[in-house]
PDB file of N, CA, C and O in Angstrom:
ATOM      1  N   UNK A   1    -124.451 -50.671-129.576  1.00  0.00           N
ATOM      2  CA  UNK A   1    -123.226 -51.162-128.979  1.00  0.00           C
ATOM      3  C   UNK A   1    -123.286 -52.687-128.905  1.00  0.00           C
ATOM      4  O   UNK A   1    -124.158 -53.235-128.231  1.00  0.00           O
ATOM      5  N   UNK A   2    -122.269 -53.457-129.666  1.00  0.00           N
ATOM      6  CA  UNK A   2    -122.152 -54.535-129.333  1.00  0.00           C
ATOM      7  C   UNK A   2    -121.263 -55.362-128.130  1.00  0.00           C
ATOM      8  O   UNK A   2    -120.051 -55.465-128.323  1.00  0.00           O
ATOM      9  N   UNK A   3    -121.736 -55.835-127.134  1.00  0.00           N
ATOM     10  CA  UNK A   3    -121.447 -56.307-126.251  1.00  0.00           C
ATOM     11  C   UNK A   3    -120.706 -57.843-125.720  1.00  0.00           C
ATOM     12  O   UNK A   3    -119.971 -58.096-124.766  1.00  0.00           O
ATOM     13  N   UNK A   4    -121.459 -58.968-127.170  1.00  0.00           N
ATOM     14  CA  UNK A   4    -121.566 -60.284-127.447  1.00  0.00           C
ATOM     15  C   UNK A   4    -120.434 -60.772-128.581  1.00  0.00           C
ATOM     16  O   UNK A   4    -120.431 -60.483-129.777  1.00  0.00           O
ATOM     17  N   UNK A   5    -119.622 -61.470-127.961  1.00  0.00           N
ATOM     18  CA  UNK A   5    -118.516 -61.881-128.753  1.00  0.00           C
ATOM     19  C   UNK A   5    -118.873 -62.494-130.086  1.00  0.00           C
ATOM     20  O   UNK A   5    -120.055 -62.815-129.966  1.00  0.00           O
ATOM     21  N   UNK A   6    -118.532 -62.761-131.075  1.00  0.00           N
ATOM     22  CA  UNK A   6    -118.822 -63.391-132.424  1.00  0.00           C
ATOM     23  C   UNK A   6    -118.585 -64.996-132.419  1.00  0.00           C
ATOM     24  O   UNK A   6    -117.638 -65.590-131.903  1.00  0.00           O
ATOM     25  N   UNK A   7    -119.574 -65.492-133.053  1.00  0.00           N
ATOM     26  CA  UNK A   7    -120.105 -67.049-132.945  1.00  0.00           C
ATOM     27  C   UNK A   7    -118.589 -67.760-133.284  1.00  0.00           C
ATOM     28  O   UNK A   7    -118.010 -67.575-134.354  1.00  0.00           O
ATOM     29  N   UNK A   8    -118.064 -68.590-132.201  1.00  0.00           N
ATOM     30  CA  UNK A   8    -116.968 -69.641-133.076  1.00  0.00           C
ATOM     31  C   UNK A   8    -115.687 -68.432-132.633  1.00  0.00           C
ATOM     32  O   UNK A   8    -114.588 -68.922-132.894  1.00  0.00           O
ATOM     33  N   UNK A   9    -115.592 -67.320-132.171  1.00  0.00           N
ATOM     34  CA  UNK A   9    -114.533 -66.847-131.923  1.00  0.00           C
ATOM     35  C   UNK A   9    -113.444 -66.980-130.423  1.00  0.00           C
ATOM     36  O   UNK A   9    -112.470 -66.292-130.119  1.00  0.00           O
ATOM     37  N   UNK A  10    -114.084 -68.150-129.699  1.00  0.00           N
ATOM     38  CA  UNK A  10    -113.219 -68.321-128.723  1.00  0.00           C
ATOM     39  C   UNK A  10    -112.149 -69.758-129.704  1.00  0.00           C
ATOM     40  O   UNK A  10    -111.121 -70.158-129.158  1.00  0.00           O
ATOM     41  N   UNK A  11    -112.511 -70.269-130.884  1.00  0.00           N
ATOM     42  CA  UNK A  11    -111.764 -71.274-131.453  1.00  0.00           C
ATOM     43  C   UNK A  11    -110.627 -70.514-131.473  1.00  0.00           C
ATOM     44  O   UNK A  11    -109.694 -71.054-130.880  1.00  0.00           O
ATOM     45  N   UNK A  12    -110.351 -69.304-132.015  1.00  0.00           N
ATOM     46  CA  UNK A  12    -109.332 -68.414-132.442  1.00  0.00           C
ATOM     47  C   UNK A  12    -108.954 -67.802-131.461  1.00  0.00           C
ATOM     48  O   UNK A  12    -108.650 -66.657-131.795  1.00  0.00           O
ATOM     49  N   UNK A  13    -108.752 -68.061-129.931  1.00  0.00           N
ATOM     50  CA  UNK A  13    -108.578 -67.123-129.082  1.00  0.00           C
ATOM     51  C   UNK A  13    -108.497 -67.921-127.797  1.00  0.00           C
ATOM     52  O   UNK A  13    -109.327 -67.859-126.890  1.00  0.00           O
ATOM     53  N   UNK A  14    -107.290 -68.761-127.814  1.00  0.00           N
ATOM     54  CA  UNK A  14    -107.162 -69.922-127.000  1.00  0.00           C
ATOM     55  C   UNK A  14    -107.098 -68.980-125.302  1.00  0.00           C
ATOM     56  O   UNK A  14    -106.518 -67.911-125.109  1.00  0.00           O
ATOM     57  N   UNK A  15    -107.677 -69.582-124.548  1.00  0.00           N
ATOM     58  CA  UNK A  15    -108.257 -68.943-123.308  1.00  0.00           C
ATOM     59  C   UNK A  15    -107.374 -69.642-122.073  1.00  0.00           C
ATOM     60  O   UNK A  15    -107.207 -68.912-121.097  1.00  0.00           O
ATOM     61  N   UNK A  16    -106.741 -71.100-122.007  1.00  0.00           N
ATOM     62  CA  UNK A  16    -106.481 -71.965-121.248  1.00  0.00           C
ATOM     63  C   UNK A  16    -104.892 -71.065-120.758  1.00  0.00           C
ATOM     64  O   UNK A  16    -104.284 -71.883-120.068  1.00  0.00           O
ATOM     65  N   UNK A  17    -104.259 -70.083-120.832  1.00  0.00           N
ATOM     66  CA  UNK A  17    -102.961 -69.873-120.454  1.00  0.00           C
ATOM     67  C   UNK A  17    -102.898 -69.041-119.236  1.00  0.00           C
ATOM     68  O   UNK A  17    -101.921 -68.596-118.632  1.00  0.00           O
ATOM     69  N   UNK A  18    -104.174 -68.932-119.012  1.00  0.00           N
ATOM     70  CA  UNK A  18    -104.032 -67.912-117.465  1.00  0.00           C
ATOM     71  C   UNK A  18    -104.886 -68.504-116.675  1.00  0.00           C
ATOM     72  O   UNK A  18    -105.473 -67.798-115.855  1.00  0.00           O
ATOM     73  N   UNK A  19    -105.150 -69.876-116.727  1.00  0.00           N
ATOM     74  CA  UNK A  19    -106.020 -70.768-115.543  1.00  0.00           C
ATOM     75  C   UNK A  19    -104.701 -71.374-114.214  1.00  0.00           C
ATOM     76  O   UNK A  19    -103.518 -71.578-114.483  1.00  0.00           O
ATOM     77  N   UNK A  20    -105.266 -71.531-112.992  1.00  0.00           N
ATOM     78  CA  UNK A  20    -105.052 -71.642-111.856  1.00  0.00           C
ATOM     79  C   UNK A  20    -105.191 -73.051-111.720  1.00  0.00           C
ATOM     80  O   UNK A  20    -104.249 -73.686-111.247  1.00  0.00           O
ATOM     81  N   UNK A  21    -106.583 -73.819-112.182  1.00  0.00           N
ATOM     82  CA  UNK A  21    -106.799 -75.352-111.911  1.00  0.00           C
ATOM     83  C   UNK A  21    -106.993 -75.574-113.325  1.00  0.00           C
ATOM     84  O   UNK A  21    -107.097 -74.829-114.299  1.00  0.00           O
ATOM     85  N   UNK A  22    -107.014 -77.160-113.096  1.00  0.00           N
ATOM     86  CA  UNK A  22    -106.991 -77.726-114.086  1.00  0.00           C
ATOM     87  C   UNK A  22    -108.245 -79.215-113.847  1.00  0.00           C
ATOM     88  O   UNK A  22    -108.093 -79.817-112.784  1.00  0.00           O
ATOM     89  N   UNK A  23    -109.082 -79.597-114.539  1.00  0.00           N
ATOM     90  CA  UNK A  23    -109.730 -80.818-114.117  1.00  0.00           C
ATOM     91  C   UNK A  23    -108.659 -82.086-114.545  1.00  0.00           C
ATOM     92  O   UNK A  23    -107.855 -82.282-115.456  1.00  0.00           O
ATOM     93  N   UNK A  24    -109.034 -82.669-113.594  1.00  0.00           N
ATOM     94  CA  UNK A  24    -108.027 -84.377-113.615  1.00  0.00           C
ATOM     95  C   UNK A  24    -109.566 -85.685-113.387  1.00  0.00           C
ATOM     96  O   UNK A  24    -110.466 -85.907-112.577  1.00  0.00           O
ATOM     97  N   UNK A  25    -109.143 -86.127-114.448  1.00  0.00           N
ATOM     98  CA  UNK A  25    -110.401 -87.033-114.373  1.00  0.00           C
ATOM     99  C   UNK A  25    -109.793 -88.410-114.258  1.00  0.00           C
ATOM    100  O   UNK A  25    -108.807 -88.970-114.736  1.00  0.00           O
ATOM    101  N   UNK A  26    -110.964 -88.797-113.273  1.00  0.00           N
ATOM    102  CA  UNK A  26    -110.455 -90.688-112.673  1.00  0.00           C
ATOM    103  C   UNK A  26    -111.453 -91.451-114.061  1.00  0.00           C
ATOM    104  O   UNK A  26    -112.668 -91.637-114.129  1.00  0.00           O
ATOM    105  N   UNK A  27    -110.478 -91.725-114.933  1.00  0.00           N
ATOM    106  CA  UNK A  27    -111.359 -93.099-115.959  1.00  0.00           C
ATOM    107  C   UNK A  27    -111.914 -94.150-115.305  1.00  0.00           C
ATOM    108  O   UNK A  27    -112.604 -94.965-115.917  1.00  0.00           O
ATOM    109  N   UNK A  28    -111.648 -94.262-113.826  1.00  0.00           N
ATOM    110  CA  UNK A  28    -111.926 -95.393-113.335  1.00  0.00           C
ATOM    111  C   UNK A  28    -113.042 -95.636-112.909  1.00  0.00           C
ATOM    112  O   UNK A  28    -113.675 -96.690-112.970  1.00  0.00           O
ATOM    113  N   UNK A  29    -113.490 -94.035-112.178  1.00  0.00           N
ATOM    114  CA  UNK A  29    -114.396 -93.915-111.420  1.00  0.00           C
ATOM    115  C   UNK A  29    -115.729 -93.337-112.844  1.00  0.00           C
ATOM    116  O   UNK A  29    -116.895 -93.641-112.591  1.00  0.00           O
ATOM    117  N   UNK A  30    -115.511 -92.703-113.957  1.00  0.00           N
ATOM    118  CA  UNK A  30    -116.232 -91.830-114.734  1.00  0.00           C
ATOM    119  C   UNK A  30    -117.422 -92.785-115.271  1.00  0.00           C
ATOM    120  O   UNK A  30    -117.059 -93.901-115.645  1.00  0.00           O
ATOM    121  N   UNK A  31    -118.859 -92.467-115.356  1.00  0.00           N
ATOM    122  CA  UNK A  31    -119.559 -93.538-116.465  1.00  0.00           C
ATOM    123  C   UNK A  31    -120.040 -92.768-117.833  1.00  0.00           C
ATOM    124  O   UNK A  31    -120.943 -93.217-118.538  1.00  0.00           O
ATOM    125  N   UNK A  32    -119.542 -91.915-118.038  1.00  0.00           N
ATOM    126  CA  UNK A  32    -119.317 -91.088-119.066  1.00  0.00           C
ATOM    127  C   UNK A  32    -120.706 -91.032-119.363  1.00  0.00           C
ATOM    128  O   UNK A  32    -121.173 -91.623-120.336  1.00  0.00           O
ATOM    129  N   UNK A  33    -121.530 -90.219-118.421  1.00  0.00           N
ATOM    130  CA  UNK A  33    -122.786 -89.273-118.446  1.00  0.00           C
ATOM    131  C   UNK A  33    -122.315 -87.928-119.834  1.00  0.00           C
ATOM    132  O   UNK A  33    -122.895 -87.748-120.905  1.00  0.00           O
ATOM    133  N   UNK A  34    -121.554 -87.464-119.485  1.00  0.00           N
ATOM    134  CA  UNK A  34    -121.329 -86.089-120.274  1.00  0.00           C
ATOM    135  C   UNK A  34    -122.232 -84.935-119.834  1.00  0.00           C
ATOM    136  O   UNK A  34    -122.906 -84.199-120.555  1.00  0.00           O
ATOM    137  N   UNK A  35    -122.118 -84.929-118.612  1.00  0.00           N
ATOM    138  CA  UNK A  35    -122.406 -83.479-118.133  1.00  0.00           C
ATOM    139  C   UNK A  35    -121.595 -82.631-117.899  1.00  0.00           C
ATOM    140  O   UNK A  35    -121.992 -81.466-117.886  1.00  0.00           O
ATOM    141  N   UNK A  36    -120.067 -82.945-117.613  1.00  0.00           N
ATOM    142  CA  UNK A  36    -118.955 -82.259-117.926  1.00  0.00           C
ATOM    143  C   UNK A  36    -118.389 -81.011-119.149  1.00  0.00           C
ATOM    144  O   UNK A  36    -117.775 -79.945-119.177  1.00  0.00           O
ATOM    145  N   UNK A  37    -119.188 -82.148-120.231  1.00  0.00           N
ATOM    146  CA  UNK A  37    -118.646 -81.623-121.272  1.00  0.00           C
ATOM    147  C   UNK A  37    -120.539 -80.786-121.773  1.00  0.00           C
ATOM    148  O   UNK A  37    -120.772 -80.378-122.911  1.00  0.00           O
ATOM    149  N   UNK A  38    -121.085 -80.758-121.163  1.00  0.00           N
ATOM    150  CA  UNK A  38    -122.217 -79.765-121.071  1.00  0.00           C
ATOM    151  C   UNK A  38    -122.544 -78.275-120.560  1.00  0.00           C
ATOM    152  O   UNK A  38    -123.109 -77.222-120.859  1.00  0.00           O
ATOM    153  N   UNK A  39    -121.868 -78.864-119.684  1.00  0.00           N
ATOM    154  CA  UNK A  39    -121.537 -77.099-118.512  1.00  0.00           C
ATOM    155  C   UNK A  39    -120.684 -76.266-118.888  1.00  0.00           C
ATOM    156  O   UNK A  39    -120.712 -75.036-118.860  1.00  0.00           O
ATOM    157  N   UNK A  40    -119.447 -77.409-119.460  1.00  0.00           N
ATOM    158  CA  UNK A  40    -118.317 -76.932-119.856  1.00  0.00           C
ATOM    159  C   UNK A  40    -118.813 -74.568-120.782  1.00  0.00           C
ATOM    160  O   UNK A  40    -119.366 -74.419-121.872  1.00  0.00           O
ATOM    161  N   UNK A  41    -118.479 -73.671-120.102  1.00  0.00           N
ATOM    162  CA  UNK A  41    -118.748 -72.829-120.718  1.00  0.00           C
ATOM    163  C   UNK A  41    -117.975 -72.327-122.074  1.00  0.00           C
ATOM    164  O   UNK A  41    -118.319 -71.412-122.822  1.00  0.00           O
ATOM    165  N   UNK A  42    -116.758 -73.240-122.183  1.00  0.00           N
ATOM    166  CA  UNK A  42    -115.841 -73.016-123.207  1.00  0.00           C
ATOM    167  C   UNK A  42    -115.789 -73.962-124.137  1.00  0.00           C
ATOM    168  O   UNK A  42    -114.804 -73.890-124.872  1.00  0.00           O
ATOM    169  N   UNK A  43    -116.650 -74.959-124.370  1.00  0.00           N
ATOM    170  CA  UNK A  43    -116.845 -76.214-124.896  1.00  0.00           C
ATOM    171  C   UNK A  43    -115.434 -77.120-125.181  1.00  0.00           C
ATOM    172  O   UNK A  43    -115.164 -77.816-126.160  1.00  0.00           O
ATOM    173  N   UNK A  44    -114.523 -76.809-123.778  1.00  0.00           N
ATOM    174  CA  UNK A  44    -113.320 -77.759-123.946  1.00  0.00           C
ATOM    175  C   UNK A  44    -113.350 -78.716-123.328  1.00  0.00           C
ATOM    176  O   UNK A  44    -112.346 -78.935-122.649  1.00  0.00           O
ATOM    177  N   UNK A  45    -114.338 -79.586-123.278  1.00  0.00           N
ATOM    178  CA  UNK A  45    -114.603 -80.875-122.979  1.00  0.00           C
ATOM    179  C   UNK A  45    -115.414 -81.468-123.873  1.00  0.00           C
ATOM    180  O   UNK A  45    -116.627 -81.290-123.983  1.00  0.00           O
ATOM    181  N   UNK A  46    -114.427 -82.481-124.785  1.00  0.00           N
ATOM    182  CA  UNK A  46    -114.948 -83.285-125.921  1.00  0.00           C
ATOM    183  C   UNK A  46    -115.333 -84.757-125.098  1.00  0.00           C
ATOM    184  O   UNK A  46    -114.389 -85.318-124.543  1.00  0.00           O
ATOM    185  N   UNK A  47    -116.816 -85.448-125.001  1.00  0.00           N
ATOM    186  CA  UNK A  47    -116.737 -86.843-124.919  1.00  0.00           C
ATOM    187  C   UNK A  47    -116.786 -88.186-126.117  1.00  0.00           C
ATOM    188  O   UNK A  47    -117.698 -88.675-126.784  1.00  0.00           O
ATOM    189  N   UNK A  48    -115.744 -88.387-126.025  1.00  0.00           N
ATOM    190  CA  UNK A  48    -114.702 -89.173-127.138  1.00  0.00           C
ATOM    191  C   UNK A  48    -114.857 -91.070-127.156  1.00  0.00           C
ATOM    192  O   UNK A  48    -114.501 -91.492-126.056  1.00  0.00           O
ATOM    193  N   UNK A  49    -115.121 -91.783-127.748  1.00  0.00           N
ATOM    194  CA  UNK A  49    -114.875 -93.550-127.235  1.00  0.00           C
ATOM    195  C   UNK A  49    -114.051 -93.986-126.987  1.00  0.00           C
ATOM    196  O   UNK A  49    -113.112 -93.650-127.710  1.00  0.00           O
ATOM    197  N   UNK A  50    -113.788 -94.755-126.147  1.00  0.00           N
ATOM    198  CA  UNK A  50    -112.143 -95.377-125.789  1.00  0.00           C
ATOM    199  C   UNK A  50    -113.494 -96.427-124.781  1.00  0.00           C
ATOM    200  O   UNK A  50    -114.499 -96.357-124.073  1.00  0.00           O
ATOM    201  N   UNK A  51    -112.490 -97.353-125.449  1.00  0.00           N
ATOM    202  CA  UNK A  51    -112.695 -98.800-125.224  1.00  0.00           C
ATOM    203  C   UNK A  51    -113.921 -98.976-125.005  1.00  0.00           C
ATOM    204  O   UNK A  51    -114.207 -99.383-123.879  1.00  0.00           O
ATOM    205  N   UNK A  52    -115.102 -98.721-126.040  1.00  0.00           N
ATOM    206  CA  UNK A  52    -115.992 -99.246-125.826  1.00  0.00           C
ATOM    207  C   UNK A  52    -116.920 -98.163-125.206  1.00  0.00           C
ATOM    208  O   UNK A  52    -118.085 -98.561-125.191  1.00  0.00           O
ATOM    209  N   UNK A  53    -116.762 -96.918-124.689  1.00  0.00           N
ATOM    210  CA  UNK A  53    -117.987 -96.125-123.289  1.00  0.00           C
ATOM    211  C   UNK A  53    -117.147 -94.783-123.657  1.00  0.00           C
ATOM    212  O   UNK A  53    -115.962 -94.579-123.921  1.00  0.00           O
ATOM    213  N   UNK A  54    -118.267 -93.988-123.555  1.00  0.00           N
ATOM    214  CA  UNK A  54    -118.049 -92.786-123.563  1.00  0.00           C
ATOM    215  C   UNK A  54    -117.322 -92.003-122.454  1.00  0.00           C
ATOM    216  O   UNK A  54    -117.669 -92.126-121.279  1.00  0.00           O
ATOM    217  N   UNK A  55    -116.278 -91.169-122.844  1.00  0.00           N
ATOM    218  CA  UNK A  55    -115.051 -90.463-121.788  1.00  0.00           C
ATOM    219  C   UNK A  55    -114.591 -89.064-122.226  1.00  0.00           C
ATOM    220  O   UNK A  55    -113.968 -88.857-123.267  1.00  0.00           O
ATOM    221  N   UNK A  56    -114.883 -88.309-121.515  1.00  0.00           N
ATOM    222  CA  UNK A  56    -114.874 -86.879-121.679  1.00  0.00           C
ATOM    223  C   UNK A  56    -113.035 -86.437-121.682  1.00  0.00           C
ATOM    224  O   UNK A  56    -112.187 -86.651-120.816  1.00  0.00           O
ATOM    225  N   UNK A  57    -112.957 -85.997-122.559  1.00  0.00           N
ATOM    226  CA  UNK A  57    -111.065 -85.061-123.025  1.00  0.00           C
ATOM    227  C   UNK A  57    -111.294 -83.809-122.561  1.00  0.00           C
ATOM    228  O   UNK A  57    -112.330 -83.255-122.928  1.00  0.00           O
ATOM    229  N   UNK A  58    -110.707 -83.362-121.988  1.00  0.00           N
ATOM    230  CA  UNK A  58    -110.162 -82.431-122.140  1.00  0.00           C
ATOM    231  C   UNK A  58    -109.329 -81.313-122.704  1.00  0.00           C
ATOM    232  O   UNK A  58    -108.374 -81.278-121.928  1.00  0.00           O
ATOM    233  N   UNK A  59    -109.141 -80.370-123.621  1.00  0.00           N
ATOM    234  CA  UNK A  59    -108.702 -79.393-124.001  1.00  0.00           C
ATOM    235  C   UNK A  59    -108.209 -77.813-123.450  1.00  0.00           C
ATOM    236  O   UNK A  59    -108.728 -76.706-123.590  1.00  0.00           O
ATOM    237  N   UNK A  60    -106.647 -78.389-122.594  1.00  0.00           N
ATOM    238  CA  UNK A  60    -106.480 -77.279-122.373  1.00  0.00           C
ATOM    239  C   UNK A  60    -105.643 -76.247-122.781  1.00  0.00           C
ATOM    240  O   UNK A  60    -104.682 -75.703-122.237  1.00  0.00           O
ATOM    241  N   UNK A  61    -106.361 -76.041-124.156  1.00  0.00           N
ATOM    242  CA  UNK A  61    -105.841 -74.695-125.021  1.00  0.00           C
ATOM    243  C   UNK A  61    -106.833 -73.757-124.801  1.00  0.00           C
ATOM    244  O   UNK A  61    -106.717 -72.555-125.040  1.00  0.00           O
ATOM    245  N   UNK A  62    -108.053 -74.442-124.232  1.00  0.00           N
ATOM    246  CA  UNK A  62    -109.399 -73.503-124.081  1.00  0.00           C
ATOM    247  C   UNK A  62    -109.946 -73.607-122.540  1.00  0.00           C
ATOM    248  O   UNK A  62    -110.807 -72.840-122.111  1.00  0.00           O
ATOM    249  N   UNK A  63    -109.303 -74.716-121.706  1.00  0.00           N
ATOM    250  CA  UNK A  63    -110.180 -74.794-120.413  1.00  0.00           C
ATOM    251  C   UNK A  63    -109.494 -73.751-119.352  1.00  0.00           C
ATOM    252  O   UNK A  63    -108.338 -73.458-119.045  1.00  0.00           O
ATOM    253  N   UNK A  64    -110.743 -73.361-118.971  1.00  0.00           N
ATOM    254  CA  UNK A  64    -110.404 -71.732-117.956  1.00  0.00           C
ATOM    255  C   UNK A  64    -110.088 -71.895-116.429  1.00  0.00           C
ATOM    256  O   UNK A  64    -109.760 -71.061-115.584  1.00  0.00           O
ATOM    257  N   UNK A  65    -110.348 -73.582-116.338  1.00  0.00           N
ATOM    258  CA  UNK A  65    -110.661 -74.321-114.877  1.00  0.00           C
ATOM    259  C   UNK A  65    -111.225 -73.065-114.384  1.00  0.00           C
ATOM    260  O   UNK A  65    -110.640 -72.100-113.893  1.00  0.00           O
ATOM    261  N   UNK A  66    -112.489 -73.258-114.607  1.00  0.00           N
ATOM    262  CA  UNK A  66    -113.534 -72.669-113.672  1.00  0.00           C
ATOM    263  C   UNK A  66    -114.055 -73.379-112.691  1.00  0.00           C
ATOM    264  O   UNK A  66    -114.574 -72.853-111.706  1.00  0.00           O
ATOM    265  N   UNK A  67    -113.919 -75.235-112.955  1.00  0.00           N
ATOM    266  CA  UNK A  67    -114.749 -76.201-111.957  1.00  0.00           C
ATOM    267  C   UNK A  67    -115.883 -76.727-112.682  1.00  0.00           C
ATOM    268  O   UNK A  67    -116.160 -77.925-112.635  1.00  0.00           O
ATOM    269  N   UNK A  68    -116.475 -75.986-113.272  1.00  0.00           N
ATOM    270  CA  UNK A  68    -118.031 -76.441-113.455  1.00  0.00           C
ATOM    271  C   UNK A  68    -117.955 -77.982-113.519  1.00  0.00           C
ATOM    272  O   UNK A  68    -118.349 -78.844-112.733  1.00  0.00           O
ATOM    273  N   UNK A  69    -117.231 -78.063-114.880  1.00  0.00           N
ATOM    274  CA  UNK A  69    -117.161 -79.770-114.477  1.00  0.00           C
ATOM    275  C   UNK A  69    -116.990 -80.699-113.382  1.00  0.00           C
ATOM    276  O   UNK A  69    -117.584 -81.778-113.397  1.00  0.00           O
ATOM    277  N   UNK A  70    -116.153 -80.334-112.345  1.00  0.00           N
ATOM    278  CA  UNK A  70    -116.400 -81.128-111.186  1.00  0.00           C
ATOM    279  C   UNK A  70    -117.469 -80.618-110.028  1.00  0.00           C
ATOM    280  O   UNK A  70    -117.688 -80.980-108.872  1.00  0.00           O
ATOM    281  N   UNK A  71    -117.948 -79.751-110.772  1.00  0.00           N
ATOM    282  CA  UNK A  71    -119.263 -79.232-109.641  1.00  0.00           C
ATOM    283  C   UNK A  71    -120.343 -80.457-110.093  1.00  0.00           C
ATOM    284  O   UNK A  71    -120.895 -81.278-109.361  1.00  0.00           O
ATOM    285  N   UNK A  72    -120.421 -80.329-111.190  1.00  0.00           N
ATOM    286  CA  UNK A  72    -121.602 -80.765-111.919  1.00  0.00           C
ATOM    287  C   UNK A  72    -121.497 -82.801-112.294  1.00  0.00           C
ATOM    288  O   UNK A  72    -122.452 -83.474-112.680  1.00  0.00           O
ATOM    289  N   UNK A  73    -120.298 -83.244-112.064  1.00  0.00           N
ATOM    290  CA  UNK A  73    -120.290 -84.743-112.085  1.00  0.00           C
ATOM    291  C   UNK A  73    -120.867 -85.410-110.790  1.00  0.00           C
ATOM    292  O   UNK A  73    -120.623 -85.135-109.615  1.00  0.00           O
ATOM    293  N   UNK A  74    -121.872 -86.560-111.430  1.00  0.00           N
ATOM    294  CA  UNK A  74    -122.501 -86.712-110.231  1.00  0.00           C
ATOM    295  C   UNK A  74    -121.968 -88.027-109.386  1.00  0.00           C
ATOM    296  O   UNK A  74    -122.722 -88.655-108.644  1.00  0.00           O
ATOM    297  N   UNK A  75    -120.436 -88.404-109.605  1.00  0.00           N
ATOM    298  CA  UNK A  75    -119.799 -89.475-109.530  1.00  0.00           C
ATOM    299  C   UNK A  75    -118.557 -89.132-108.884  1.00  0.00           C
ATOM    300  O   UNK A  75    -117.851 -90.063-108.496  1.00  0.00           O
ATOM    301  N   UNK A  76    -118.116 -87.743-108.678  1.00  0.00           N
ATOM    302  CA  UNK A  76    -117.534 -86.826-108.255  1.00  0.00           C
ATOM    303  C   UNK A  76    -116.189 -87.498-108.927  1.00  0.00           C
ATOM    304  O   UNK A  76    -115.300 -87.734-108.109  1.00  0.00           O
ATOM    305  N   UNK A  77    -115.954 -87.784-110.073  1.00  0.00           N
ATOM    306  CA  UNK A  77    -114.603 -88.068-110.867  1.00  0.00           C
ATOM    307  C   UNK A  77    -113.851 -87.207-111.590  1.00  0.00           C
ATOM    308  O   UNK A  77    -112.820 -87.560-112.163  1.00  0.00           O
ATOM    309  N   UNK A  78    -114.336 -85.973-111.613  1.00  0.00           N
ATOM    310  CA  UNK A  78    -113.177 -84.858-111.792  1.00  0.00           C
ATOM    311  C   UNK A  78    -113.028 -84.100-110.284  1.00  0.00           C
ATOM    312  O   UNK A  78    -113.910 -84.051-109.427  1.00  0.00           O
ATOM    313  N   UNK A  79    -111.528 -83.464-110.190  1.00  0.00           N
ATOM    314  CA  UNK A  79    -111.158 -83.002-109.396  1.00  0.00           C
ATOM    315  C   UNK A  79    -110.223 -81.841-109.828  1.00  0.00           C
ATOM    316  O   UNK A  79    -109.162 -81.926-110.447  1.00  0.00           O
ATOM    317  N   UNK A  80    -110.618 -81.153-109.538  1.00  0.00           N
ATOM    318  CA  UNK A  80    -109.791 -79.993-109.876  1.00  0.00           C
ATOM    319  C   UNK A  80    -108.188 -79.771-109.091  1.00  0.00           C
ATOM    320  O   UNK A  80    -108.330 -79.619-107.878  1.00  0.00           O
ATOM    321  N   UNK A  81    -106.856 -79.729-109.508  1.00  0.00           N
ATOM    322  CA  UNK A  81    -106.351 -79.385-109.279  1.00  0.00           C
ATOM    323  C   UNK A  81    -104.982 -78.331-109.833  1.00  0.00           C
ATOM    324  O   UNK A  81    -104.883 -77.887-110.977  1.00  0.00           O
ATOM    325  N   UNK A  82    -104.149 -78.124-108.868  1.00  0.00           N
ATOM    326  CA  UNK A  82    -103.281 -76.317-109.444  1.00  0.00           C
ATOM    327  C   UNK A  82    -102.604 -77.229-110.796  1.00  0.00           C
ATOM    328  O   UNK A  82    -102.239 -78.390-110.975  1.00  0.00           O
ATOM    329  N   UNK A  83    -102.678 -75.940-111.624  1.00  0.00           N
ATOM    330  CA  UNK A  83    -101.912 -76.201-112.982  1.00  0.00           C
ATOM    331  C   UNK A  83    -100.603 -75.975-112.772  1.00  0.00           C
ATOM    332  O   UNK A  83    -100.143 -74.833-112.751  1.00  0.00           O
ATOM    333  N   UNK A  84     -99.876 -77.060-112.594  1.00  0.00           N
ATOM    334  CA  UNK A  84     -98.414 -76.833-113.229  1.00  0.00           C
ATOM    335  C   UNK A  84     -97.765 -76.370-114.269  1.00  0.00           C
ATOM    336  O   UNK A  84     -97.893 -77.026-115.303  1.00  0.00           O
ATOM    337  N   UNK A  85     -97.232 -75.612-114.296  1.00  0.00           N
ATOM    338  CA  UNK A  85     -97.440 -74.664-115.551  1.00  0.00           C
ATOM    339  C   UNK A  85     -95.375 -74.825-115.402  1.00  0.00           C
ATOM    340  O   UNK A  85     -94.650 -74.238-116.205  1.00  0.00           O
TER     341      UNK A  85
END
């Protein structure tokens, strides 16, 4: 019995349409560690360059707002809040 989804198949199987929160990130406050986009369990946190320093995107065709990312920033610059949908 297989139990374990197939490698690369959440690309095809956008997950982000039945989330509650959403992460909101302060550029101001971020020093673009990338532990965000580490925890991330859906790998929808890309860290991308803009102006010079690394800054984590977001993708929410895939993010489940579970939090992890603002559990896990140690600068506390994401914040989770309700998705306006």
């Amino acid at each position: 019995m297989k139990i374990t989804a197939q490698a690369s198949s959440t690309i095809k199987n956008k997950t982000g349409g039945w989330r509650t929160y959403i992460p909101v990130i302060d550029y101001n406050k971020c020093i673009g560690c990338g532990r965000c986009a580490k925890v991330c369990p859906e790998n929808a946190i890309k860290m991308v360059l803009k102006n010079g320093k690394q800054k984590p995107i977001v993708d929410f065709n895939y993010c489940k707002g579970c939090g992890l990312c603002a559990a896990e920033c140690p600068v506390k610059c994401v914040k989770m809040e309700l998705d306006k949908k």
